[in-house]
C-alpha positions as CSV (number, residue, x, y, z in Angstrom):
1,X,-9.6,9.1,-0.4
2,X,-7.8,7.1,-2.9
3,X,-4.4,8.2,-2.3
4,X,-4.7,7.0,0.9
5,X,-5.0,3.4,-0.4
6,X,-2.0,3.0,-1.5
7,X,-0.2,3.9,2.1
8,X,-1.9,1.3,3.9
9,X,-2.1,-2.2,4.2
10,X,-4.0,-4.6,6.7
11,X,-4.5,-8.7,7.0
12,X,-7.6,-10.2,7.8
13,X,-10.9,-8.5,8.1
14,X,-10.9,-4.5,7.4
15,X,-9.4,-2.4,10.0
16,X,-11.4,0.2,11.9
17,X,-10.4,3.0,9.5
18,X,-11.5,1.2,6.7
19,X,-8.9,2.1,4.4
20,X,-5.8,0.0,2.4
21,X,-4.6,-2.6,0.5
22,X,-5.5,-6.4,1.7
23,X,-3.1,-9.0,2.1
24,X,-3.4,-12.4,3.3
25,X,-2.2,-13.5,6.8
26,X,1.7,-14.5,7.7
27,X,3.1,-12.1,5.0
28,X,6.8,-11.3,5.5
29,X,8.4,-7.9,6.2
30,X,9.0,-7.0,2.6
31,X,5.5,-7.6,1.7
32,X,4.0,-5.5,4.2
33,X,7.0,-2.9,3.1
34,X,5.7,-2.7,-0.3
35,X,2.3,-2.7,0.0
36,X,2.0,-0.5,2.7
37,X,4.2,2.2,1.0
38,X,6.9,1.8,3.3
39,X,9.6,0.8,0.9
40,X,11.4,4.5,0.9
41,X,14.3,5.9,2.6
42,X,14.6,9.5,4.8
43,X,17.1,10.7,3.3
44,X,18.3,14.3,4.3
45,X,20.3,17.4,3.3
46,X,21.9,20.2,4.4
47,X,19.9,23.5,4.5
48,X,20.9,26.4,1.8
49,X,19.1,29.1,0.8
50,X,19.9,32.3,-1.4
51,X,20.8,35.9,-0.5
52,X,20.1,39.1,-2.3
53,X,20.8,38.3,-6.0
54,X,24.6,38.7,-7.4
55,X,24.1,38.8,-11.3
56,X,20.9,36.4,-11.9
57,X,21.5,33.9,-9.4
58,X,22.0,35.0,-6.1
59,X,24.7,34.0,-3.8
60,X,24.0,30.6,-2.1
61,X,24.7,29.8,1.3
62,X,24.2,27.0,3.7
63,X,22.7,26.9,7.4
64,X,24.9,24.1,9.1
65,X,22.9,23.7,12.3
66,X,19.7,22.3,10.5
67,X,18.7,19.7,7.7
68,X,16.2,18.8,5.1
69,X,14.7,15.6,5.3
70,X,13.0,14.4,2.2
71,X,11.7,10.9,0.7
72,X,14.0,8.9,-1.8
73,X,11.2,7.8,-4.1
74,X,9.4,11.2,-4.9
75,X,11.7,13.7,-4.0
76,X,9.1,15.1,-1.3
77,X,10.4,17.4,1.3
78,X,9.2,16.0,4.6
79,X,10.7,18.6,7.6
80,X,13.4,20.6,8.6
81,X,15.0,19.5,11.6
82,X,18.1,20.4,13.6
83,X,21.1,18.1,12.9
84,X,21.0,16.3,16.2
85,X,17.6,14.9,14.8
86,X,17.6,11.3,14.5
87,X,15.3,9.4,11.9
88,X,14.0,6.9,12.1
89,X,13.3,4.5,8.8
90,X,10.2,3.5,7.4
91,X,11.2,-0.1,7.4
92,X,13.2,0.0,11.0
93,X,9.4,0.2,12.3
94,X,8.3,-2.8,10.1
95,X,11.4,-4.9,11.2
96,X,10.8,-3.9,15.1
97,X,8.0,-6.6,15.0
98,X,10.4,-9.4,12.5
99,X,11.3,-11.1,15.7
100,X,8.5,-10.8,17.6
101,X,6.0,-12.5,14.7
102,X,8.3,-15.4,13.8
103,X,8.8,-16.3,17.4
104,X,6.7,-14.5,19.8
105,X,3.5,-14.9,18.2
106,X,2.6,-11.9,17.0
107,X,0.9,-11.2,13.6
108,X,0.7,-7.5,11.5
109,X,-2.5,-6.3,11.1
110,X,-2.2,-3.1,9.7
111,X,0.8,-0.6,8.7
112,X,0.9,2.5,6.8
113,X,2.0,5.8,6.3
114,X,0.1,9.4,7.4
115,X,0.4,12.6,6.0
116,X,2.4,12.5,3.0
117,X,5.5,10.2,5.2
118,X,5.3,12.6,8.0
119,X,4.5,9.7,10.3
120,X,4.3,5.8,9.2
121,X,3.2,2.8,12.2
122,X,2.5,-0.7,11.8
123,X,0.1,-2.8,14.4
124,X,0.6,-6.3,15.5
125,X,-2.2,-8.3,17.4
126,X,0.2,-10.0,20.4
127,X,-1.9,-13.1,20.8
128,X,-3.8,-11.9,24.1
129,X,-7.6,-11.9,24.0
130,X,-10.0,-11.8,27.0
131,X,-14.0,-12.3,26.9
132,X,-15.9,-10.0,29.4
133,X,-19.7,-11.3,30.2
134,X,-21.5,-12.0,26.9
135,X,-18.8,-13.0,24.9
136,X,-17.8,-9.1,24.4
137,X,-14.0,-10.1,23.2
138,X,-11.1,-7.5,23.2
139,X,-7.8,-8.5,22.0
140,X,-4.0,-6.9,23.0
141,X,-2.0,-5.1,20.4
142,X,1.3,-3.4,20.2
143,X,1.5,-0.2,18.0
144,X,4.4,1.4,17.1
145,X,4.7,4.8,15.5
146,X,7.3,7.5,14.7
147,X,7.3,10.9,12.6
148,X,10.1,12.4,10.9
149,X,8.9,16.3,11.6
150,X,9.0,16.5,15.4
151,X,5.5,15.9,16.2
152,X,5.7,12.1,17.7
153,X,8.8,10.4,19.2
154,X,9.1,6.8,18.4
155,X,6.2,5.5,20.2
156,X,5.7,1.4,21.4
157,X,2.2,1.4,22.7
158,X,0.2,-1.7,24.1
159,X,-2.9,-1.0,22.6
160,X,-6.6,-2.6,23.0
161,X,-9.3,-3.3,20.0
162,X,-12.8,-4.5,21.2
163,X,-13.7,-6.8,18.3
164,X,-17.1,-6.0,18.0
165,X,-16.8,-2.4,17.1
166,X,-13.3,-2.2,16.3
167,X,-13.0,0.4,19.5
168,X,-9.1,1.4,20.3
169,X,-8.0,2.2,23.4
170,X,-4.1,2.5,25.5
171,X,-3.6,0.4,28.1
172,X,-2.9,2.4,31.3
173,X,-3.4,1.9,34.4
174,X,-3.5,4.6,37.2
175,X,-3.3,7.8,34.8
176,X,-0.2,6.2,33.4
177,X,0.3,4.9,29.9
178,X,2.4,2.3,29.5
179,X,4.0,3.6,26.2
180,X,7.6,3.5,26.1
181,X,8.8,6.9,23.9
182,X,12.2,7.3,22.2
183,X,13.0,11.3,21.4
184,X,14.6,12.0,18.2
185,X,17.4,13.3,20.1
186,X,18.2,10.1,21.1
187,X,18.9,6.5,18.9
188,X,16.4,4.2,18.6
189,X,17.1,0.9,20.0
190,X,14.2,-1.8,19.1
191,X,16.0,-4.0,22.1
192,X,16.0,-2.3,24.7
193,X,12.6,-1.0,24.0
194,X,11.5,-4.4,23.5
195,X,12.8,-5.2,27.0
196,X,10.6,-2.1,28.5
197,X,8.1,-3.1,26.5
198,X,8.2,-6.9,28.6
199,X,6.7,-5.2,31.8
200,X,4.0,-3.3,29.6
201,X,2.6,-6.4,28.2
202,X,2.8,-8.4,31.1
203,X,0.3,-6.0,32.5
204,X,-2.6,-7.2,30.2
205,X,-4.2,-9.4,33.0
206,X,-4.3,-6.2,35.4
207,X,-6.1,-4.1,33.0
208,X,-8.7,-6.6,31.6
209,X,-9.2,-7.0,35.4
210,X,-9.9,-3.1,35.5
211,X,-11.8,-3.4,32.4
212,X,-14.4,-5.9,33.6
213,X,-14.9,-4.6,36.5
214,X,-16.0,-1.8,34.2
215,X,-18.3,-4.1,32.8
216,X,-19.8,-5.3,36.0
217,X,-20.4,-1.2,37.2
218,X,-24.0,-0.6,36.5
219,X,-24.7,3.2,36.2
220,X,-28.0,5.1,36.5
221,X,-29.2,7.9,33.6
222,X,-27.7,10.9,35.7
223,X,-24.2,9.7,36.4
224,X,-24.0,8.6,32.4
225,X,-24.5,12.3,31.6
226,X,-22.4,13.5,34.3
227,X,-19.6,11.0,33.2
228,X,-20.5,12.3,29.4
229,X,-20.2,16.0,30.4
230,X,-17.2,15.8,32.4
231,X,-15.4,13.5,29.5
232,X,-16.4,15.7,26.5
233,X,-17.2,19.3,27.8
234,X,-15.0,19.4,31.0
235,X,-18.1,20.2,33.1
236,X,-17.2,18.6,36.6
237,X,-20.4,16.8,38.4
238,X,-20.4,19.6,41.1
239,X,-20.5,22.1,39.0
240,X,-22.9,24.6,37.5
241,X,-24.2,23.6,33.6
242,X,-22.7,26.8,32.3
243,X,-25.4,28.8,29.6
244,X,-23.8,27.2,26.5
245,X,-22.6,24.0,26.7
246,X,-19.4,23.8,24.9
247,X,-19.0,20.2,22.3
248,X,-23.1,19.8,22.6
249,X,-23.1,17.9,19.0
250,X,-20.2,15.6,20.5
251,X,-22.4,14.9,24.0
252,X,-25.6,14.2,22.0
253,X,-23.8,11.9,19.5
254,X,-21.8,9.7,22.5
255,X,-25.6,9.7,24.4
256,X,-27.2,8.1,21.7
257,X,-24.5,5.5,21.1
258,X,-24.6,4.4,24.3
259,X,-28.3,4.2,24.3
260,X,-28.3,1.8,21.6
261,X,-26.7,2.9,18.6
262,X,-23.5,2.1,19.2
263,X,-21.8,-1.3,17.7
264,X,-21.7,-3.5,20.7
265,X,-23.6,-1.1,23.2
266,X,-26.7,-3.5,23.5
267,X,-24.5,-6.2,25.2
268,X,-25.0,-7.9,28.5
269,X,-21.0,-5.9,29.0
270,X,-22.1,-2.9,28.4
271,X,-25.9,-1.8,28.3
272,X,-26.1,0.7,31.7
273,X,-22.5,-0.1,32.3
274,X,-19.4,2.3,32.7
275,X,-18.2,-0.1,30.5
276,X,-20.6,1.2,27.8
277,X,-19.7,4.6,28.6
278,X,-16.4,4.6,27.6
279,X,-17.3,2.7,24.5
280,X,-19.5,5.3,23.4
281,X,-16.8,8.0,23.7
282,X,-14.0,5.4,22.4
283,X,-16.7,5.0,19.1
284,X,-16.9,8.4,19.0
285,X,-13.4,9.6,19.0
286,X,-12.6,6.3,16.4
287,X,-15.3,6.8,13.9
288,X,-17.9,9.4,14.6
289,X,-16.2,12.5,15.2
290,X,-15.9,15.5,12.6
291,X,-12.7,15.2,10.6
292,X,-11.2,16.7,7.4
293,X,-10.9,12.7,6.0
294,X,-10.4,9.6,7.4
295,X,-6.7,9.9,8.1
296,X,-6.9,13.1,10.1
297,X,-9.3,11.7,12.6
298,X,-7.4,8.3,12.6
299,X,-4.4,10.7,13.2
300,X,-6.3,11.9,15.9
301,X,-7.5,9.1,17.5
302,X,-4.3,7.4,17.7
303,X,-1.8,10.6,18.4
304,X,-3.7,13.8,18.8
305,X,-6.9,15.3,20.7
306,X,-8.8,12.3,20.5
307,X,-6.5,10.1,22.2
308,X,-6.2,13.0,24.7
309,X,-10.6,12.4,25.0
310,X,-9.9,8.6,25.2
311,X,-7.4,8.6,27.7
312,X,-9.2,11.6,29.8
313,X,-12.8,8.9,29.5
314,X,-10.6,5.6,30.5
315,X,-9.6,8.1,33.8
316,X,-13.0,9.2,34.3
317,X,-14.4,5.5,33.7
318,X,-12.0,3.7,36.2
319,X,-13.1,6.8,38.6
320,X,-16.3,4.7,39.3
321,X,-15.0,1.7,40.0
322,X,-12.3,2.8,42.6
């Protein structure tokens, strides 16, 4: 995993992926630009490519309605993309948050870049914390992430750690995520996503509302493994336990971190709590679950199927409280 090291960069204490190069707090943009490996360009081409050979070349032509996009430093092809595509830079998504640490009080945690500069993000802790019963602290974050091959539009997302097990989770409330997504069709505009992004924030008191109520919801053995197979097998509680129960490692693993193996499950907040239930799957999905490395399942976790699983258990968790 060394390559990944030199992609990544985080302040203070490690990040839940574990992975990067340290930095000490307050570091300006260009810092986190460098030692993140965010300090390249998208730069793109037009699309040629070469007919049947004429003598020992071949006749070269070029494909107007689509572009390469490829990294200044190493040359590295990144996508093809049609030529209404619009990138995004590397550093645009560093200097979305300049403003917003020197005067709203925000601070960088981490940044990086994923697969190769495919997609880059950077994560900024916004200064809001609460404490649900015995002192189980989760803190408010703003990610924001973009890829330059079509598989994530620019994405602002207020965002959730639970300090004591470095847990991620979306703030939505009611099914609805409160991300605000720019298409790469369409120019990105850090202000007006930063105005969206107001009403987003300012919904932090409403969740953590949500979220202790969670914490106050005591649940007995059977509706745990009903929440569990619903969340990770898709097995409603009405329905019969078909012969072979799909994602049985995954259902054993989240059982037995909610039981008490899980960082933080043993809490006043969460022991026999829905609140510990969707801790266990959040742990899960964050650090347990099979991946080909690290990145793929932080990838995951953040943009992919495990977010999907997060998001599905956060629905199914607030399902017990309504």
């Amino acid at each position: 995993m060394a390559h990944l090291v030199e992609t990544m960069a985080y302040a203070g204490t490690t990040p839940w992926h574990g992975l990067g190069n340290q930095l000490t707090q307050k570091q300006p943009i260009e810092v986190w630009q460098r030692e993140a490996g965010m300090d390249w360009q998208i730069q793109e081409s037009p699309v040629h490519f070469k007919s049947d050979a004429v003598g020992h070349l071949g006749a070269i032509h070029s494909f107007p309605e689509q572009k390469v996009l490829f990294r200044s430093d190493t040359k590295a092809p990144l996508s093809v993309v049609s030529n209404r595509y619009h990138t995004v830079q590397p550093r645009e998504v560093l200097e979305f948050y300049r403003d917003l640490t020197e005067v709203s009080g925000y601070e960088l945690e981490t940044a990086g870049v994923l697969k190769g500069g495919r997609k880059f993000w950077a994560l900024a802790r916004t200064g809001q914390s609460t404490a649900l019963k015995g002192n189980d602290q989760v803190n408010g974050y703003l990610l924001l992430a973009t890829s330059c091959d079509g598989t994530l539009a620019t994405t602002a997302t207020p965002t959730t750690v639970r300090v004591v097990c470095n847990n991620t989770l979306t703030i939505a409330l009611d099914g609805m995520t409160r991300a605000i997504k720019v298409p790469h069709n369409t120019r990105f505009d850090p202000k007006a996503v930063k105005k969206q992004l107001g009403i987003a924030v300012s919904q932090w008191d409403e969740f953590m509302y949500r979220m202790r109520n969670l914490a106050e919801c005591k649940v007995q053995w059977h509706e745990a493994m009903g929440y569990f197979m619903n969340v990770l097998c898709e097995v409603s509680p009405n329905s019969p336990l078909p012969d072979v129960l799909p994602n049985e490692r995954a259902l054993r693993k989240v059982q037995s971190l909610y039981e008490g193996r899980g960082r933080g499950s043993t809490l006043e907040s969460a022991q026999g709590t829905a609140w510990g239930l969707l801790n266990a799957v959040t742990e899960y999905v964050d650090h347990e679950r099979r991946a080909r490395s690290t990145e793929y399942r932080m990838d995951s976790a953040w943009f992919g199927q495990g977010a999907q699983i997060k998001q599905r258990a956060l629905d199914t968790a607030l399902q017990l409280v309504a």
